[in-house]
MISE-758017 format. One record per residue: residue number from 1; z, x, y of N, C-alpha, C in turn; residue in one letter. Coordinates in Angstrom, 2 decimals. Atoms other than C-alpha are relative to their C-alpha. Layout:
N
NUDO   seq      n_c3      n_c1      n_c2     ca_c3     ca_c1     ca_c2      c_c3      c_c1      c_c2   type
NUDO   NUM         Z         X         Y         Z         X         Y         Z         X         Y      A
...
END
This chain:
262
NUDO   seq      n_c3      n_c1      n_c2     ca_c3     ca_c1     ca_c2      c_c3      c_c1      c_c2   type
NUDO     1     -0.06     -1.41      0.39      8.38    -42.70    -16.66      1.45      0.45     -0.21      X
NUDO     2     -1.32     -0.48     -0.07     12.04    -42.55    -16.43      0.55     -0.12     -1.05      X
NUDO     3     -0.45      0.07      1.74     12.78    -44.22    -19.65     -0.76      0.78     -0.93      X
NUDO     4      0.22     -1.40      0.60     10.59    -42.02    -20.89      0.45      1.17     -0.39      X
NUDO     5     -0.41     -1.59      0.48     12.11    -39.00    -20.60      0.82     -0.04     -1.00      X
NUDO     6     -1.44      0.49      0.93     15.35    -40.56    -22.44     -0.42     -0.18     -1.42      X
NUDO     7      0.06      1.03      1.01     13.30    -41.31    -25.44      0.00      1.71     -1.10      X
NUDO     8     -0.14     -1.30      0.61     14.02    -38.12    -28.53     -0.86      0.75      0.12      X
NUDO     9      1.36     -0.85     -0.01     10.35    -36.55    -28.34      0.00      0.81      1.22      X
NUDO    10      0.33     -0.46     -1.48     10.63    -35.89    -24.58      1.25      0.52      0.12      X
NUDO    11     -1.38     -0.62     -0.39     14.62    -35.11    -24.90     -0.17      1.75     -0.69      X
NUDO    12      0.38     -1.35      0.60     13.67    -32.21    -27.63     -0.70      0.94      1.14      X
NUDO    13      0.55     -0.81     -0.90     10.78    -30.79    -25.14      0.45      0.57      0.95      X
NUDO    14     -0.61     -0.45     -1.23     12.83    -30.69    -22.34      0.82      0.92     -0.26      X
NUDO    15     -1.04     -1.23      0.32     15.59    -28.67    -24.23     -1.35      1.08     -0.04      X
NUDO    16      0.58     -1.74      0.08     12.85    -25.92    -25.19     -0.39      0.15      1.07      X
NUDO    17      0.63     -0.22     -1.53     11.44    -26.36    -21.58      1.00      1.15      0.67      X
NUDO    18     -0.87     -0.98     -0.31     14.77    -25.05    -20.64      0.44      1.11      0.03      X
NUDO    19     -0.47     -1.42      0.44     15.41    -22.41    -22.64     -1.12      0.86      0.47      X
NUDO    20      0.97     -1.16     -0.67     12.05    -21.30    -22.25     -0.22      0.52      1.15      X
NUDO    21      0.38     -0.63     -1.61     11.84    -21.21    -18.29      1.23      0.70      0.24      X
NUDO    22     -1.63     -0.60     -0.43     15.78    -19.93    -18.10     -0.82      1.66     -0.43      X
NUDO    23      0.12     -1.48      1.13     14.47    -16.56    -20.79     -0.99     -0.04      1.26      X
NUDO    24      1.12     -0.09     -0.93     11.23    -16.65    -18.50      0.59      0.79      1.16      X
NUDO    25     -0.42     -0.05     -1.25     13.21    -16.47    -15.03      0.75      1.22     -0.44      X
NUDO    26     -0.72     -1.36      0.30     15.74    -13.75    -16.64     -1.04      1.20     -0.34      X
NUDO    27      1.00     -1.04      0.13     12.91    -11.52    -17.84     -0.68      0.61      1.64      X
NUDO    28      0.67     -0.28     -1.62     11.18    -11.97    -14.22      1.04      0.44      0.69      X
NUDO    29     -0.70     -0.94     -0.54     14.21    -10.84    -12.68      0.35      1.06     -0.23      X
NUDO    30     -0.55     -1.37      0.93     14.91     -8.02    -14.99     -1.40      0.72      0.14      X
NUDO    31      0.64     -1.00     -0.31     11.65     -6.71    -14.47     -0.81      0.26      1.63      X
NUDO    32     -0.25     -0.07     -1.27     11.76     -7.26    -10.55      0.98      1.10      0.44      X
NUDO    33     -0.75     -1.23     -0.09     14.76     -5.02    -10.61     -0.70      1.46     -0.54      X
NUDO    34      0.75     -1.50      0.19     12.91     -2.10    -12.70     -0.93      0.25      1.06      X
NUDO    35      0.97      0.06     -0.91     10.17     -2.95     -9.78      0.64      1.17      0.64      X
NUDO    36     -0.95     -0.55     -1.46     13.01     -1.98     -6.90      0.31      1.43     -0.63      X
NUDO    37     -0.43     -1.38     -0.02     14.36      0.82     -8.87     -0.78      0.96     -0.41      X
NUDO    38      0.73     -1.34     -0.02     11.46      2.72     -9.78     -0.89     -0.07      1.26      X
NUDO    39      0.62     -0.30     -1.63      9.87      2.29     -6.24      0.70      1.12      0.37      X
NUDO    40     -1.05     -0.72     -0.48     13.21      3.56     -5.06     -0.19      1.39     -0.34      X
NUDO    41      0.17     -1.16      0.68     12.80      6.50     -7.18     -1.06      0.78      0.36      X
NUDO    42      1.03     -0.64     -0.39      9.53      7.34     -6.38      0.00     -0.04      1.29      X
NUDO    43     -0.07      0.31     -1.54      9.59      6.94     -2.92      1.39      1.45      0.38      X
NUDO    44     -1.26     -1.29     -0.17     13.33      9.66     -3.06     -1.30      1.04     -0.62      X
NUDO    45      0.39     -1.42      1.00     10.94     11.91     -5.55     -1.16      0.44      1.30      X
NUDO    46      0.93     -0.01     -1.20      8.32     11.53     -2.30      0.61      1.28      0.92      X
NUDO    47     -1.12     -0.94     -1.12     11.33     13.09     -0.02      0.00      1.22     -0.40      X
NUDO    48      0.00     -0.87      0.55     11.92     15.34     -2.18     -0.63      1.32      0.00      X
NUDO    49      1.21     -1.08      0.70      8.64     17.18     -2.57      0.38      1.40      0.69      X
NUDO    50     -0.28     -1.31     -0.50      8.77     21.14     -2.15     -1.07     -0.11      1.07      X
NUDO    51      0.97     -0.70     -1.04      6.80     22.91      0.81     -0.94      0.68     -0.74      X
NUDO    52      0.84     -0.80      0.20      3.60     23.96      0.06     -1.03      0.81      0.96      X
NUDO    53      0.81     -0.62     -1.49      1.25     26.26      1.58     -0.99     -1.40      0.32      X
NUDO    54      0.78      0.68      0.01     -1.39     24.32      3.06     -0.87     -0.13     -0.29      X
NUDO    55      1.83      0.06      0.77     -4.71     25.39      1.51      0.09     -0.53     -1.62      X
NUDO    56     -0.62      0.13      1.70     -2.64     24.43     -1.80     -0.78     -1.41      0.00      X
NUDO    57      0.26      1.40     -0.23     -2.99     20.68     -0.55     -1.28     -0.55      0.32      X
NUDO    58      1.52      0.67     -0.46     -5.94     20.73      1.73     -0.47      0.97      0.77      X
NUDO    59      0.89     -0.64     -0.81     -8.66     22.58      2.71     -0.81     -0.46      0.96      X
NUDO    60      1.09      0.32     -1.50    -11.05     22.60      6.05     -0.91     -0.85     -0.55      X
NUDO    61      1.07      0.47      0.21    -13.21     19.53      5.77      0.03     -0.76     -1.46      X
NUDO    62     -0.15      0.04      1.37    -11.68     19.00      1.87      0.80     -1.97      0.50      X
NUDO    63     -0.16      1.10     -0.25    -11.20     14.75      1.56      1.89      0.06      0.16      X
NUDO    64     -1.51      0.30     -0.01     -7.20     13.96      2.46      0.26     -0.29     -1.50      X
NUDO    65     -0.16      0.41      1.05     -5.96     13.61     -1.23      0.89     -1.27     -0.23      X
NUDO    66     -0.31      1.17      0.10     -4.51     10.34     -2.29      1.72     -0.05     -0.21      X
NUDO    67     -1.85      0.22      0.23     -0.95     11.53     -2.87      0.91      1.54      1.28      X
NUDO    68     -0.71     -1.64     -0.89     -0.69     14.31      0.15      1.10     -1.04      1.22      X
NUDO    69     -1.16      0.48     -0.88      1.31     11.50      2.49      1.08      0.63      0.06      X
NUDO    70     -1.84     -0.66     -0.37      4.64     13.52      4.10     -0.51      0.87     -0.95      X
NUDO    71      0.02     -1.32      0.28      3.69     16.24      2.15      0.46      1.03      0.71      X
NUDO    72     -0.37     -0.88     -0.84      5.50     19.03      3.28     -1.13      1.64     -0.13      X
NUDO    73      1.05     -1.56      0.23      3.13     21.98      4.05      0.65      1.00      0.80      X
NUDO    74     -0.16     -0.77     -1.07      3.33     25.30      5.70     -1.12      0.73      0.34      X
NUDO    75      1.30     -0.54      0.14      0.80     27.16      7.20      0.39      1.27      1.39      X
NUDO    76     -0.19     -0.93     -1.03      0.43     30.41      9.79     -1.17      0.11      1.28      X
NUDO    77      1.66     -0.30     -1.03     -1.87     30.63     13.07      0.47     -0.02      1.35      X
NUDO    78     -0.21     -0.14     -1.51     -1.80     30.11     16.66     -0.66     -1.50      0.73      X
NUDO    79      0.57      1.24     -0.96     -1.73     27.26     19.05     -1.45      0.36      1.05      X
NUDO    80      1.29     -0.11     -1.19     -5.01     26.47     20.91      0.36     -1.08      0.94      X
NUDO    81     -0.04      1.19     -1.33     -3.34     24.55     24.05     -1.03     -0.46      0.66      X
NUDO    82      1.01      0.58     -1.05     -6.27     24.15     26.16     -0.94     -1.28     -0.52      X
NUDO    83      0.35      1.01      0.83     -7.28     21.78     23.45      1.08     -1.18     -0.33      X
NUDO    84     -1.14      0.67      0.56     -4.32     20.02     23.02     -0.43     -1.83      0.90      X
NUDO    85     -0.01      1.80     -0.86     -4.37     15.52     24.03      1.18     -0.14     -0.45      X
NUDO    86     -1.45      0.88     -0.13     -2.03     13.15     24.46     -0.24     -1.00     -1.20      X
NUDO    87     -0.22      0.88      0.62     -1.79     10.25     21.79      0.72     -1.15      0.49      X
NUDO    88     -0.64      0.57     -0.60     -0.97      7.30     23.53      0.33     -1.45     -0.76      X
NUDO    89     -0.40      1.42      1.28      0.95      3.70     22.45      1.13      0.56     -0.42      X
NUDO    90     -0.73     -0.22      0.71      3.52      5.46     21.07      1.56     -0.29     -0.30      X
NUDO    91     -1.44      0.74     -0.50      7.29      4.67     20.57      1.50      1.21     -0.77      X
NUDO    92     -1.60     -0.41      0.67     10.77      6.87     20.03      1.57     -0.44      0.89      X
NUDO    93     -0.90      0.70     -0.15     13.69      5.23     19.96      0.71     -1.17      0.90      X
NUDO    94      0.31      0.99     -0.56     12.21      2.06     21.59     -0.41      0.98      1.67      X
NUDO    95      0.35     -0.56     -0.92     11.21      4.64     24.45     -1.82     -0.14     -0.22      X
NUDO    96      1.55     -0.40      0.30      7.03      4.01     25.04     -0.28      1.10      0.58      X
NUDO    97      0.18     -1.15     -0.35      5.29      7.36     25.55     -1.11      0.21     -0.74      X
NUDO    98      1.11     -0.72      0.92      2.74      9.53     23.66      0.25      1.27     -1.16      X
NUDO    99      0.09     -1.08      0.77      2.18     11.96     21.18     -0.35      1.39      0.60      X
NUDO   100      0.25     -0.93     -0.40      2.04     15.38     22.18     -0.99      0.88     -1.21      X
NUDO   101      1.28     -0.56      1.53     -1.20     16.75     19.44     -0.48      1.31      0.85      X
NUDO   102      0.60     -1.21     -0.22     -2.06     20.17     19.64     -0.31      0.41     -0.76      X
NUDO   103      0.75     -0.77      1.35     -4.35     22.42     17.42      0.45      1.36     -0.03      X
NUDO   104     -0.67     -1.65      0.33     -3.23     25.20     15.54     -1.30      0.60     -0.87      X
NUDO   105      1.32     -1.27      0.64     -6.27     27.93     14.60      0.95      0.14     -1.65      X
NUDO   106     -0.47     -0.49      1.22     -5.28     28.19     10.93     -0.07      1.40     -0.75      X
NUDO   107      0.45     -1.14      0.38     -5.11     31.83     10.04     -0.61      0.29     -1.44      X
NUDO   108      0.36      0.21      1.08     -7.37     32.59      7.02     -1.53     -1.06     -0.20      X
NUDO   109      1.02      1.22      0.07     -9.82     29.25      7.69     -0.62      0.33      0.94      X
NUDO   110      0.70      0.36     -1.21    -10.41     29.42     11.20     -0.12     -1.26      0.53      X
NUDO   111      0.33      0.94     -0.05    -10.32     25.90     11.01      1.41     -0.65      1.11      X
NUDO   112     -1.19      0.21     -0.19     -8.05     23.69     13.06      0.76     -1.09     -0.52      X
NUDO   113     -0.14      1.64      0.19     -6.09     20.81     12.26      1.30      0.01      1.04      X
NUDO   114     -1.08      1.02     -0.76     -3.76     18.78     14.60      1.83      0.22     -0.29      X
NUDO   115     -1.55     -0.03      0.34     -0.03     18.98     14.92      1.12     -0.66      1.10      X
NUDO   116     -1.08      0.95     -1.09      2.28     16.50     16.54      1.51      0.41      0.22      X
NUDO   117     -1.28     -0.79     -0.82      4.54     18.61     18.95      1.31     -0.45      0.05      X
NUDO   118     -0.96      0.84     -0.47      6.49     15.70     20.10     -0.42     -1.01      0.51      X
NUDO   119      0.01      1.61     -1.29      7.13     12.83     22.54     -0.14      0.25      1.05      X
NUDO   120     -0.15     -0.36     -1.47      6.84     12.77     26.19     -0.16     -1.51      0.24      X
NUDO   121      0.05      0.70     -0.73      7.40      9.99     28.34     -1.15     -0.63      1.06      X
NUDO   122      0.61      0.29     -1.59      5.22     10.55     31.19     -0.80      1.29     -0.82      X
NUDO   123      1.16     -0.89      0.27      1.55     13.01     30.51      0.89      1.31      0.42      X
NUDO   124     -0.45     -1.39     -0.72      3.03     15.51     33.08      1.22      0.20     -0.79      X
NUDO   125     -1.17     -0.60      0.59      5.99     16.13     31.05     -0.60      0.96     -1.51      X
NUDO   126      1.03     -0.54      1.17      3.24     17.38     28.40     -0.33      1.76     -0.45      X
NUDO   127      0.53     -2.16      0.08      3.98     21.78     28.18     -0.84     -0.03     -0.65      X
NUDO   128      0.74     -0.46      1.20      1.93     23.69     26.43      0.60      0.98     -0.71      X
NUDO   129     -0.51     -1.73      0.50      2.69     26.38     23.99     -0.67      0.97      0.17      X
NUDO   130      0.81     -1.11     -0.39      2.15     29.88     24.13     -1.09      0.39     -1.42      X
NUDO   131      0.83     -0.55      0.56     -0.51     31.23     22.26      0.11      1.39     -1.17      X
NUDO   132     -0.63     -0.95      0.95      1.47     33.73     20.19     -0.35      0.03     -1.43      X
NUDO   133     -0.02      0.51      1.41      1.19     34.03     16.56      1.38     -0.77     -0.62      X
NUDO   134     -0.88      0.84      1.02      3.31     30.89     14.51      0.29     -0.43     -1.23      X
NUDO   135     -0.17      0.20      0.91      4.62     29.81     11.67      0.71     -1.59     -0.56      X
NUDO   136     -0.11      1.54     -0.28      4.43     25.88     11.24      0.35     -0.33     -1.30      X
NUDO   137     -0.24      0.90      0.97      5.88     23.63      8.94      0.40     -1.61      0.27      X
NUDO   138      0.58      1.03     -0.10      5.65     20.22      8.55     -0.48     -1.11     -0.89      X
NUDO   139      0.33      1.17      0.22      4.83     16.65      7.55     -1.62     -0.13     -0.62      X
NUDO   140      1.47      0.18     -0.59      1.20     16.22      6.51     -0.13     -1.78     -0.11      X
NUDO   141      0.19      1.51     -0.40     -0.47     13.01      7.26     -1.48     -0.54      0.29      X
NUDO   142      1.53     -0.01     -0.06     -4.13     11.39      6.86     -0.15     -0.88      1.71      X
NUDO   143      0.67      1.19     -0.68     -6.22      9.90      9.80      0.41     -0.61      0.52      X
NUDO   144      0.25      1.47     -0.18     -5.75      7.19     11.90     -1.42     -0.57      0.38      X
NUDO   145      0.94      1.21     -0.01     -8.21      4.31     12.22     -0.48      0.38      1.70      X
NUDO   146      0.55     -0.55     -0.98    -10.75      5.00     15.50      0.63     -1.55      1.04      X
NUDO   147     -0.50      1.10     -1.15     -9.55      2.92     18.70     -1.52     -0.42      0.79      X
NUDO   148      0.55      0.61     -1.13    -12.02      0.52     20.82     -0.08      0.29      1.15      X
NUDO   149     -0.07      0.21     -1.73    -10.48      1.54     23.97     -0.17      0.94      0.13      X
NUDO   150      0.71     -1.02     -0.07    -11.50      3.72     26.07      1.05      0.66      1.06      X
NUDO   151     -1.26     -1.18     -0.85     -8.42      6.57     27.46     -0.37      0.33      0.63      X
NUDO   152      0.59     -1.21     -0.61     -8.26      8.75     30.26     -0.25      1.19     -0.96      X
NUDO   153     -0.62     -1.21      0.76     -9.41     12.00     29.63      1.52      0.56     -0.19      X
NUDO   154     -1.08     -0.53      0.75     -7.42     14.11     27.65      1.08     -0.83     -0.97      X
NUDO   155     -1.03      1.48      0.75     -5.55     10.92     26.19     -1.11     -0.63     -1.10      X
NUDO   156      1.32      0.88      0.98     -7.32      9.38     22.79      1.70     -1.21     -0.49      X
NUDO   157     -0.88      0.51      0.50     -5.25      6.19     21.44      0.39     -0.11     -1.82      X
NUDO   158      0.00     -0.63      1.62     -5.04      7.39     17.58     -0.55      1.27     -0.32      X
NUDO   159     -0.10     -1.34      0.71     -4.94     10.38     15.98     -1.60     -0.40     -1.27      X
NUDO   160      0.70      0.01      1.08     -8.73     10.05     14.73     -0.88      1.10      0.46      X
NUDO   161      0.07     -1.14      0.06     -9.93     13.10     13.52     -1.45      0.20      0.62      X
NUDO   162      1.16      0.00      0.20    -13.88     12.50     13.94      0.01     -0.06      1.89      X
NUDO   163     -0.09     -0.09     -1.79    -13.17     11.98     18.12      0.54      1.43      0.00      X
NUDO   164     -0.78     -1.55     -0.59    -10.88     15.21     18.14     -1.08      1.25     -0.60      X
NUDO   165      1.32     -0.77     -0.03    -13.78     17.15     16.08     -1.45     -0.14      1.03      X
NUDO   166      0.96      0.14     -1.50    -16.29     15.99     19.08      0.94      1.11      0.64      X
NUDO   167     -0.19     -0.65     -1.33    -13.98     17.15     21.50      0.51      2.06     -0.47      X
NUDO   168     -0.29     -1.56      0.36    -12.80     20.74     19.80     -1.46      0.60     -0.90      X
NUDO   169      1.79     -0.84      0.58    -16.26     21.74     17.73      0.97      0.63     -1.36      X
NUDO   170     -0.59     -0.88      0.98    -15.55     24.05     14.62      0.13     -0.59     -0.92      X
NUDO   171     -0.42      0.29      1.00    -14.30     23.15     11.62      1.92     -0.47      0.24      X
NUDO   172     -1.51      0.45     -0.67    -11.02     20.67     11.45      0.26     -0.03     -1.83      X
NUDO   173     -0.39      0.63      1.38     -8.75     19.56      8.39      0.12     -1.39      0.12      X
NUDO   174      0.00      1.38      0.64     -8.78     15.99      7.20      1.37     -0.66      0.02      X
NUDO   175     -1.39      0.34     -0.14     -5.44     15.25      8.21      0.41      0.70      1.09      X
NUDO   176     -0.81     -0.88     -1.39     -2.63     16.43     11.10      1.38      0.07     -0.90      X
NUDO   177     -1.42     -0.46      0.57      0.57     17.52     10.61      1.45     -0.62      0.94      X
NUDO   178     -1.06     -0.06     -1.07      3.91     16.61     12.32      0.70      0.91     -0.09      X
NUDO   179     -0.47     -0.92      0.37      5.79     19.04     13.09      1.33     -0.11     -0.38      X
NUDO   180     -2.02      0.07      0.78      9.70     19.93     11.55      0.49      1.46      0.47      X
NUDO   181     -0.67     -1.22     -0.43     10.02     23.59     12.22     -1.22      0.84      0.35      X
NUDO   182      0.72     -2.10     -1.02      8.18     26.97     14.37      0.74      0.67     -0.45      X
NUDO   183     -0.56     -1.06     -0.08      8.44     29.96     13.68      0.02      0.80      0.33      X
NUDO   184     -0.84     -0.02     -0.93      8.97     31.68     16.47     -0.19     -1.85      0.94      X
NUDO   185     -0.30      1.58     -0.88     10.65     28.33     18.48     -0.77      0.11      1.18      X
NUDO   186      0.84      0.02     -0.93      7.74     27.68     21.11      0.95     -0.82      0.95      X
NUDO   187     -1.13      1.16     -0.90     10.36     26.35     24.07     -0.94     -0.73      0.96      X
NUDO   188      1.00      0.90     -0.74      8.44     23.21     25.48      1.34     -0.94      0.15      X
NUDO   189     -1.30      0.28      0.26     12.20     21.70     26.46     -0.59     -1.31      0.53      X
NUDO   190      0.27      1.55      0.01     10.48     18.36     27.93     -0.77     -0.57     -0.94      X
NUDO   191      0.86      0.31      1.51      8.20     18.13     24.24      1.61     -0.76     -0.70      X
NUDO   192     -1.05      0.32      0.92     10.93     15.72     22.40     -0.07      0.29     -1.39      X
NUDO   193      0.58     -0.14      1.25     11.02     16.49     18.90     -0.57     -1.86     -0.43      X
NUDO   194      0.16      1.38      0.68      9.41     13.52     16.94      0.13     -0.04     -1.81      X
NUDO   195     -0.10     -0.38      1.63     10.62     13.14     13.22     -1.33     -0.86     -0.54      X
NUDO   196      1.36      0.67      1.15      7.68     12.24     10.48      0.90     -1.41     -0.35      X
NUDO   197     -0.46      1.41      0.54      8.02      8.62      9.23      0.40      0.54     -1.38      X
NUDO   198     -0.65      0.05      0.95      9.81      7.95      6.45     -0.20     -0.91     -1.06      X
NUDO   199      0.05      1.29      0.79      9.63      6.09      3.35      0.84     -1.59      0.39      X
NUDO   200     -0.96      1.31      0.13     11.19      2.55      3.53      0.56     -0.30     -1.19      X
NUDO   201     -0.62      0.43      1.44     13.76      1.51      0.70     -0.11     -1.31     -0.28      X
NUDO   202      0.70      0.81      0.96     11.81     -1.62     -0.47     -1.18      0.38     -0.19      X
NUDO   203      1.32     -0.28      1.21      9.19      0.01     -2.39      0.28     -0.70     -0.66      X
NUDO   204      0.01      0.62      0.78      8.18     -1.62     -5.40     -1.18      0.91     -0.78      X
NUDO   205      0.76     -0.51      1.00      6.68     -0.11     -8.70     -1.00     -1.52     -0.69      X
NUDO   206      1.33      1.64      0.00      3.11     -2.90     -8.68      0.35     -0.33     -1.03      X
NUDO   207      0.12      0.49      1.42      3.17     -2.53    -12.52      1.34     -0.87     -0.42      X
NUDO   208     -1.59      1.55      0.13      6.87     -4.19    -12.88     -0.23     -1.40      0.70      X
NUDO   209      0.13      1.30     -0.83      5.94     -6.36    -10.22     -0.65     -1.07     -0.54      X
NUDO   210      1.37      0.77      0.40      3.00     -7.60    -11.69      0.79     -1.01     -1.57      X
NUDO   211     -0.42      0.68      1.45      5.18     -8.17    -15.36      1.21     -1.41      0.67      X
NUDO   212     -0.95      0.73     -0.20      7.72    -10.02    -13.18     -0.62     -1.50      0.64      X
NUDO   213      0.85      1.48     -0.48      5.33    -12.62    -11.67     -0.66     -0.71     -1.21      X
NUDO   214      0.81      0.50      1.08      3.54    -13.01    -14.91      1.21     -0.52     -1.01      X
NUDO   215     -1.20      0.99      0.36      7.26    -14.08    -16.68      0.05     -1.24      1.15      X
NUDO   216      0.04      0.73     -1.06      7.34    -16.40    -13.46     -0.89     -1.03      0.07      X
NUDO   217      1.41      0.91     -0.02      3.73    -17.94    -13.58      0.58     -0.95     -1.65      X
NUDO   218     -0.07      0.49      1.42      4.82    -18.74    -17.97      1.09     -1.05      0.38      X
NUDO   219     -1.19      1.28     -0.05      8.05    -20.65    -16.76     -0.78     -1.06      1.14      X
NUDO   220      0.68      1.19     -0.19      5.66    -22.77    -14.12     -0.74     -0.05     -0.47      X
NUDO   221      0.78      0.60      1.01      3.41    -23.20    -16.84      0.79     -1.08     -0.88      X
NUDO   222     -0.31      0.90      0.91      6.15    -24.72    -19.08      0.50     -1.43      0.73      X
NUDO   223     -0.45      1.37     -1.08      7.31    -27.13    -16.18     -1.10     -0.56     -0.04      X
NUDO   224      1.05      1.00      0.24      3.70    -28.48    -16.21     -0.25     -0.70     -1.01      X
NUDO   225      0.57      0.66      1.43      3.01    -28.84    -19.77      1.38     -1.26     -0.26      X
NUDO   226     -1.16      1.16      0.55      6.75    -31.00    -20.18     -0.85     -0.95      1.23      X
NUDO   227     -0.09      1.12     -1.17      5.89    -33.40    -16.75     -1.77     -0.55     -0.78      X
NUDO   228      1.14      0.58      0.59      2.08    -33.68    -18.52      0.34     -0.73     -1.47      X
NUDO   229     -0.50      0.51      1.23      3.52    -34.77    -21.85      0.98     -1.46      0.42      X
NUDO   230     -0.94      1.23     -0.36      6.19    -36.91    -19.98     -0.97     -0.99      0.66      X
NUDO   231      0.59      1.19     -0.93      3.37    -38.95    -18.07     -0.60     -0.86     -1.17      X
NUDO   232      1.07      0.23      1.27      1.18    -39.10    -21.55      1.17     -1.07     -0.69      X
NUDO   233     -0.64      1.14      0.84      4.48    -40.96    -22.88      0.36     -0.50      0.55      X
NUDO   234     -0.12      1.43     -0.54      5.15    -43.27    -20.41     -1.49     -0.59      0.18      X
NUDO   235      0.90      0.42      0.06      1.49    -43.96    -20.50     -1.25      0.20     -0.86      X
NUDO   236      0.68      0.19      1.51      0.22    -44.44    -23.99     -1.56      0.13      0.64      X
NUDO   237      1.25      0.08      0.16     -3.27    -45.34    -22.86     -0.45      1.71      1.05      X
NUDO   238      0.59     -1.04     -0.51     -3.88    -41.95    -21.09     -0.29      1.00     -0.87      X
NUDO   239     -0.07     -0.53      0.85     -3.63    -40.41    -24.36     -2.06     -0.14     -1.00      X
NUDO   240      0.93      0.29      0.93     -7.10    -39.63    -25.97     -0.15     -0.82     -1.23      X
NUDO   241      0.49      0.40      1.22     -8.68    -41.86    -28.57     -0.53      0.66     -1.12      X
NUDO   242      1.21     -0.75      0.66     -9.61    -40.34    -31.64     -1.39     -0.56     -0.65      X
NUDO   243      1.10      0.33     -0.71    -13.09    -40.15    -31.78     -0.41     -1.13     -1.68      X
NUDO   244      0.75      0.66      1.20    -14.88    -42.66    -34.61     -1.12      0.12     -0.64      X
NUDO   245      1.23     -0.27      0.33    -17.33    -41.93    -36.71     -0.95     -0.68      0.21      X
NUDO   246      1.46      0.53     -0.24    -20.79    -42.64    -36.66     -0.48     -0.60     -1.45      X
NUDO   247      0.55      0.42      1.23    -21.85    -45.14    -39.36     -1.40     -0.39      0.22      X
NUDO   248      1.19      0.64     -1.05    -25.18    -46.07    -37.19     -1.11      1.41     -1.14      X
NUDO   249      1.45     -0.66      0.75    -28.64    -45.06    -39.45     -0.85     -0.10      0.64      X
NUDO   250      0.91     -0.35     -0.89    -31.51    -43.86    -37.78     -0.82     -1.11     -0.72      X
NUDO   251      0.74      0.83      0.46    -33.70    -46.96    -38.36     -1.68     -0.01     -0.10      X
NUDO   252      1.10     -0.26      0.12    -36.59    -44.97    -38.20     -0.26      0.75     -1.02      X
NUDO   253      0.11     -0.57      1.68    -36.17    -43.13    -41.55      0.30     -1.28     -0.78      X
NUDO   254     -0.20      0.36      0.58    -36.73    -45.02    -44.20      0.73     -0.01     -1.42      X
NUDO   255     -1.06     -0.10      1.15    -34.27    -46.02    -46.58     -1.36      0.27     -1.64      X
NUDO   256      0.76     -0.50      1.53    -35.16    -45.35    -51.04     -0.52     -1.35     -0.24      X
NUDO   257      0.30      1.12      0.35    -35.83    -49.18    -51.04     -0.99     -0.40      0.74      X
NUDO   258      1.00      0.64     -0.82    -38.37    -49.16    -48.31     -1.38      1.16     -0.49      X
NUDO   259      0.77     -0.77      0.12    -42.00    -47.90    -49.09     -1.26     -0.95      0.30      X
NUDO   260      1.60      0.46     -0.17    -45.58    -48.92    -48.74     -0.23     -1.05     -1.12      X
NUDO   261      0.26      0.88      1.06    -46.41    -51.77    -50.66     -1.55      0.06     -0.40      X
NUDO   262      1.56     -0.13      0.45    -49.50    -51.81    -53.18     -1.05     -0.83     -0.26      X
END
């Protein structure tokens, strides 16, 4: 196979092999980069987004919409502490602890949805707020996934909405909120603040992605087709025969010279 390659038929292929997987590999990186930088982009235009009210986004019971992630909402009502759990598992700044989730009466709905106070360390470090009228703003955020295990009261281990409608009754929203700002500042001075997650800066825009693997897959396509060509000419007989006709007469039709004799 080695002298093979050396011989002009297989030296030609290999040059276009080249060129073609080099153009291939440059395209796939060139549209790997548009990947990174329109992720990037979308993902800042994410940050970005204005504050909306919240019935703009989502109403009581209305499905989480597919692009409300970190949405910034605002909304007006009043804490219902006596309802409030813990969220446990949780982690700030490698500190384990819980979520501090409390429901805010939505003025206007009646409905409540969820709002993540803070951190706490330890349950008992868990205030409550007062019951005043507020003015919340905030993160929104769908669902989590229902937990197996089974908490003390007052403690659930995810923020899932279909356990916290058991335990509060009424009408909830389809999402929670974290919080960013009160308005009046409810002082709960052992509640840590907890910031909303954040995008990560490797996003990727799929559709680039997808063009950059598919330049990628064409250059190991052309590496196969040269190493299949290079085996075919170091080994003549692997090379199809072409096929031969059929000179073979059906010896059951009779030929113009054969007939019934009289």
């Amino acid at each position: 196979m080695f002298r093979a390659a050396f011989r002009p038929r297989m030296l030609g292929l290999l040059a276009a092999a080249v060129v073609f997987i080099i153009g291939c590999v440059i395209a796939g990186l060139w549209q790997w980069g548009v990947a990174q930088d329109r992720g990037s982009k979308a993902m800042k235009n994410d940050s970005d987004r204005p504050v909306v009210a919240l019935d703009a986004e989502l109403k009581p019971q209305q499905t989480f919409p597919s692009d409300g992630s970190l949405q910034p909402v605002r909304f007006h009502g009043r804490y219902d502490p006596k309802h409030q759990v813990l969220v446990s598992g949780r982690l700030l700044h490698g500190a384990h602890g819980y979520w501090v989730v409390t429901p805010v009466v939505v003025d206007g709905t009646g409905a409540r949805i969820p709002v993540v106070r803070g951190f706490v360390a330890r349950p008992g470090q868990a205030e409550k707020p007062a019951t005043t009228p507020v003015t919340v703003t905030g993160a929104l955020a769908p669902g989590e996934a229902p937990s197996a295990s089974n908490p003390p009261p007052g403690q659930l281990s995810t923020v899932d909405l279909a356990a916290l409608l058991t335990k509060w009754g009424g009408n909830i929203y389809n999402g929670f909120v974290f919080l960013t700002h009160e308005q009046p500042a409810m002082h709960t001075p052992s509640v840590q603040a907890f910031p909303p997650p954040t995008p990560g800066d490797t996003g990727l825009s799929l559709v680039n992605l997808g063009y950059a693997l598919q330049w990628w897959s064409f250059a190991g396509f052309a590496v196969f087709i040269y190493f299949r060509e290079l085996r075919r000419e170091a080994h003549p007989e692997l090379r199809a025969a072409p096929a031969e006709p059929d000179n073979r007469q059906d010896s059951a039709i009779p030929t113009d010279n054969e007939g019934s004799h009289v």
